[in-house]
C-alpha positions as CSV (number, residue, x, y, z in Angstrom):
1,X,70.5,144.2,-95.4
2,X,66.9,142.7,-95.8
3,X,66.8,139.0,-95.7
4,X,63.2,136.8,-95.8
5,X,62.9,134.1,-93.5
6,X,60.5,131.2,-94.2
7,X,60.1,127.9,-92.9
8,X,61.4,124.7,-95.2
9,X,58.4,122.3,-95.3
10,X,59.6,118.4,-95.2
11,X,57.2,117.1,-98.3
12,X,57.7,116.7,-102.2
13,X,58.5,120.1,-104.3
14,X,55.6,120.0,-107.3
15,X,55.9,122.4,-110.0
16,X,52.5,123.0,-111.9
17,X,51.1,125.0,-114.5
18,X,48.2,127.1,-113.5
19,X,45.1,128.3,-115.6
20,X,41.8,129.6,-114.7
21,X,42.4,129.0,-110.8
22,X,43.2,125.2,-111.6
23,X,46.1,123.1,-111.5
24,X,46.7,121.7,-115.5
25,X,49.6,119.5,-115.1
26,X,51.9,119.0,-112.5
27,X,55.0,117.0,-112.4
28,X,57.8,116.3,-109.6
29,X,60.8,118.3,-109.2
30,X,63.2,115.6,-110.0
31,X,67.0,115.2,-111.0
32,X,66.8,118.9,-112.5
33,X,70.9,118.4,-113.6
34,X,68.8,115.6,-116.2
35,X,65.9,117.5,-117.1
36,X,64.4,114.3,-115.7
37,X,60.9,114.3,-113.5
38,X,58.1,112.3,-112.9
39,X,54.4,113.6,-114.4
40,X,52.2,114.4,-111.5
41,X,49.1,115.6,-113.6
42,X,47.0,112.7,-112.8
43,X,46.9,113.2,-109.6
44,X,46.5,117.1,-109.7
45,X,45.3,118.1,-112.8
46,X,41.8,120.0,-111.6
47,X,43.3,120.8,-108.0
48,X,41.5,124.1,-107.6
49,X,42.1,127.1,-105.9
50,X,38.8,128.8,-105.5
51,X,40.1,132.3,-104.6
52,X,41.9,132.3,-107.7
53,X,39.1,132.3,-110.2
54,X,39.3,136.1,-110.6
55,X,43.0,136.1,-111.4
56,X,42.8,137.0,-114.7
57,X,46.5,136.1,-116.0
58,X,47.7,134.0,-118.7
59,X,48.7,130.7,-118.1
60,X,51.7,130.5,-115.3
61,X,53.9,129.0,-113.6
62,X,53.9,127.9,-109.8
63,X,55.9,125.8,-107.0
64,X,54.4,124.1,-104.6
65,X,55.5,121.9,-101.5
66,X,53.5,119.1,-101.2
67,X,52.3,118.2,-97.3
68,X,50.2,116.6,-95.5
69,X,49.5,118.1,-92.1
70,X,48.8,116.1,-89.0
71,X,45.3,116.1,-89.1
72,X,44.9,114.7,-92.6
73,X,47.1,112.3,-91.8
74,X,44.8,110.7,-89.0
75,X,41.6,110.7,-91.4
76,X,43.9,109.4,-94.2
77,X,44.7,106.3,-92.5
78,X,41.5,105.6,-91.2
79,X,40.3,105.8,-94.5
80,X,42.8,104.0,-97.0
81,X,43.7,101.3,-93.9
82,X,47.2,102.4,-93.7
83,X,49.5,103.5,-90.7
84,X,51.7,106.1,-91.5
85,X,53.5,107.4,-88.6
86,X,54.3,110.6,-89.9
87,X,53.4,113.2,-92.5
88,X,56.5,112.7,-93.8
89,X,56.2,108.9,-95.1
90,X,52.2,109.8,-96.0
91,X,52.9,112.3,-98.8
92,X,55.9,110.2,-100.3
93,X,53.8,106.7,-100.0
94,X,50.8,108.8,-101.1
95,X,51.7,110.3,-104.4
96,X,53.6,107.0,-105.2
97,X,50.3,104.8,-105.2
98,X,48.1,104.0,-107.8
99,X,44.8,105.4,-105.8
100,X,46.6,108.6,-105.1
101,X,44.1,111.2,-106.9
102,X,40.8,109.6,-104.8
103,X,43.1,111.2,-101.5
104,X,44.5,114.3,-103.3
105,X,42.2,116.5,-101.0
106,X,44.1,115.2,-98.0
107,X,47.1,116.8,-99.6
108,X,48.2,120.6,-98.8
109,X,49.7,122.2,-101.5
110,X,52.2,125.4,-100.2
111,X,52.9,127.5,-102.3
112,X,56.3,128.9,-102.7
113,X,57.4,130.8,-106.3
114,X,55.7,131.7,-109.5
115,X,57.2,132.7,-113.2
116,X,54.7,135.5,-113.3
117,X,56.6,138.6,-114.1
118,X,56.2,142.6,-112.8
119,X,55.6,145.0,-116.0
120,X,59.0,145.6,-116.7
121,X,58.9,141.5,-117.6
122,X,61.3,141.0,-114.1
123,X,60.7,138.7,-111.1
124,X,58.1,139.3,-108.4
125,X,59.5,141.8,-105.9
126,X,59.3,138.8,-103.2
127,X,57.2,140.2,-100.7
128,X,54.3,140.6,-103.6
129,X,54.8,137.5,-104.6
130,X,54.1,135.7,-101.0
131,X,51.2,137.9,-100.7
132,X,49.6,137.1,-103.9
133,X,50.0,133.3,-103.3
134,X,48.7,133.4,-99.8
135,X,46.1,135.5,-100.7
136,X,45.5,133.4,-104.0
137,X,46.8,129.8,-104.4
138,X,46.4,129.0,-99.7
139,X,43.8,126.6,-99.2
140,X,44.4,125.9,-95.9
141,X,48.1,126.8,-94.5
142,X,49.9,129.9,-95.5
143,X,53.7,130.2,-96.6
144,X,55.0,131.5,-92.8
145,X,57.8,134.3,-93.2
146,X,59.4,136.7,-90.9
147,X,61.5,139.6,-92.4
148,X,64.8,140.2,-91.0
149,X,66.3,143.6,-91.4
150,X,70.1,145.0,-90.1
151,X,73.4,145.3,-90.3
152,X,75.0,141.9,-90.4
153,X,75.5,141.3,-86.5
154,X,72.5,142.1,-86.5
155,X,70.8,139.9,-88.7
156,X,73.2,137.4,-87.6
157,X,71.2,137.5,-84.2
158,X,68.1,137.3,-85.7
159,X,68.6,134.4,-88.1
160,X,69.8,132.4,-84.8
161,X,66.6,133.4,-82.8
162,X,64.7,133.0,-85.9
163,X,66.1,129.1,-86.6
164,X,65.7,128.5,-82.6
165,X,62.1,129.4,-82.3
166,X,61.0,127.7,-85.5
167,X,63.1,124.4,-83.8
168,X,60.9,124.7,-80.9
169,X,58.3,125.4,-82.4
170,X,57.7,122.4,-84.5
171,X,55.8,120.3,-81.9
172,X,53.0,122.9,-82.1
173,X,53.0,123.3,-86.2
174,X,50.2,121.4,-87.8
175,X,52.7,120.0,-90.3
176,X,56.4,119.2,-90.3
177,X,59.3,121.0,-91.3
178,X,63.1,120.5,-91.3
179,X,64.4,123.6,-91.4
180,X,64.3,127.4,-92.5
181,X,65.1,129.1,-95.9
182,X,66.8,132.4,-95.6
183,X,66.8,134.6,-98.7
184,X,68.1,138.3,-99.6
185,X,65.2,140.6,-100.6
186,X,67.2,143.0,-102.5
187,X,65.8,142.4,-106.0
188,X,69.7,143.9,-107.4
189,X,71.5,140.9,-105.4
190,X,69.1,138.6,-106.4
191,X,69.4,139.2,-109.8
192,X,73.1,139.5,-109.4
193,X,73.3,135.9,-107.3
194,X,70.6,134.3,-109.3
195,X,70.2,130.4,-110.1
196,X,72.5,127.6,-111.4
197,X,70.7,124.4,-112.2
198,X,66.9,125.6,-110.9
199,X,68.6,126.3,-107.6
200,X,68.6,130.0,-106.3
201,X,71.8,131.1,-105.6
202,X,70.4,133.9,-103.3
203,X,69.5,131.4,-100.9
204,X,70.4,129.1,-98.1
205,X,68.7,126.4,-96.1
206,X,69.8,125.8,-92.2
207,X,68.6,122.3,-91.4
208,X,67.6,121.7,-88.1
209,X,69.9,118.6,-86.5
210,X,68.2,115.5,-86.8
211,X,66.5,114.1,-83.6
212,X,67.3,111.0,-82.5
213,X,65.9,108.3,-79.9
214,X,66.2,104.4,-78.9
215,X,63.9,102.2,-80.1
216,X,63.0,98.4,-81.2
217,X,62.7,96.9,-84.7
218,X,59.1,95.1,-85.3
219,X,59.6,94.6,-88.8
220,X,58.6,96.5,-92.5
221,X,55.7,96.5,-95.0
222,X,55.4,98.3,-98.6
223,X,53.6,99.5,-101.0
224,X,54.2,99.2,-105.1
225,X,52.9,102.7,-106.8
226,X,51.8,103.1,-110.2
227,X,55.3,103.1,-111.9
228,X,56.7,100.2,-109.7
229,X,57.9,102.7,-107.2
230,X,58.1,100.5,-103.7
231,X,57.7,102.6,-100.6
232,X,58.7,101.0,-97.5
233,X,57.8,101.5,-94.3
234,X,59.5,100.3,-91.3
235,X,57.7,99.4,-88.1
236,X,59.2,99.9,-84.4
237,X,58.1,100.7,-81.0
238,X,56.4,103.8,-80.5
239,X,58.9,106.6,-78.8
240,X,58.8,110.4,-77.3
């Protein structure tokens, strides 16, 4: 068996329709069960990718997870007068404010799928496919995979040394993740697994156990975003 691994980025999932390098409209994933989502074009309509202006493909399709890594998130507050303590909070309180497209450069966009098909109309084979977007549609942080290949002890063992190092590893990431997305590579048990309600049934996420510390209380603030979306934030005493 072939199985990709790839680390699960803690942001907001934006799906966006792609044209001439740019971003044309945008929305939020949403309750996909409803058909329901929230319109994120104007804050990314224009996003460009400048690698991408030689594509020459018809309009497309293309997932994104939307981060903001640990640097941006120092100049961000400086420069909007906020405090966000963590990426986390900045990208939700971000994209729910009114001023959000004036900061949308301090936002990474990942990217993670696209609806363009091979020439026999299928899916991606899915190593292409995270080639052509890190080559294409990575502005500054690359989708990180590792491919894991073996019987299924085998793999087994890897996907446990593979979950382990990305846990340690997340204090030296520039960005924060949760977790790890493990997928089959086989395009035949892809297609055979496939998706029920825009999820991909050839796939699982292992969640990393949350951590947890002691701490004081000091109180909350908010903000109200465009569409009356309040964001708080609560306040307490810095810990390790």
């Amino acid at each position: 068996y072939v199985m990709i691994a790839e680390l699960k980025h803690d942001g907001i999932s934006v799906e966006a329709d792609i044209e001439n390098g740019q971003i044309v409209s945008a929305r939020t994933r949403g309750d996909t069960a409803n058909e329901k989502a929230s319109d994120l074009t104007p804050i990314f309509e224009g996003y460009i990718f400048p690698d991408a202006y030689s594509i020459n493909i018809e309009p497309f399709g293309m997932k994104f997870e939307a981060i903001i890594t640990n640097d941006d998130l120092e100049m961000l507050n400086k420069l909007r007068g906020t405090n966000y303590i963590n990426c986390r909070t900045a990208i939700i309180g971000l994209i729910g404010s009114s001023d959000a497209r004036l900061y949308r450069e301090f936002i990474t966009l990942i990217p993670l799928a696209t609806s363009i098909k091979d020439e026999d109309g299928e899916p991606l084979d899915r190593l292409v496919e995270i080639e052509f977007m890190n080559k294409y549609f990575c502005r500054s942080q690359l989708l990180r995979f590792e491919v894991l290949t073996g019987n299924f002890v085998n793999l087994m063992f890897q996907i446990n040394k593979f979950v382990q190092e990305a846990e340690f590893a997340r204090d030296f990431i520039p960005f924060m993740y949760d977790g790890v997305v493990l997928s089959f590579y086989d395009p035949k048990i892809r297609k055979i697994l496939g998706r029920e309600n825009y999820v991909n049934k050839y796939s699982i996420a292992v969640k990393f156990n949350a951590l947890k510390k002691n701490t004081i209380f000091l109180g909350y603030t908010f903000e109200i975003g465009q569409n009356g979306v309040i964001t708080p934030m609560l306040h307490y005493q810095p810990v390790e």
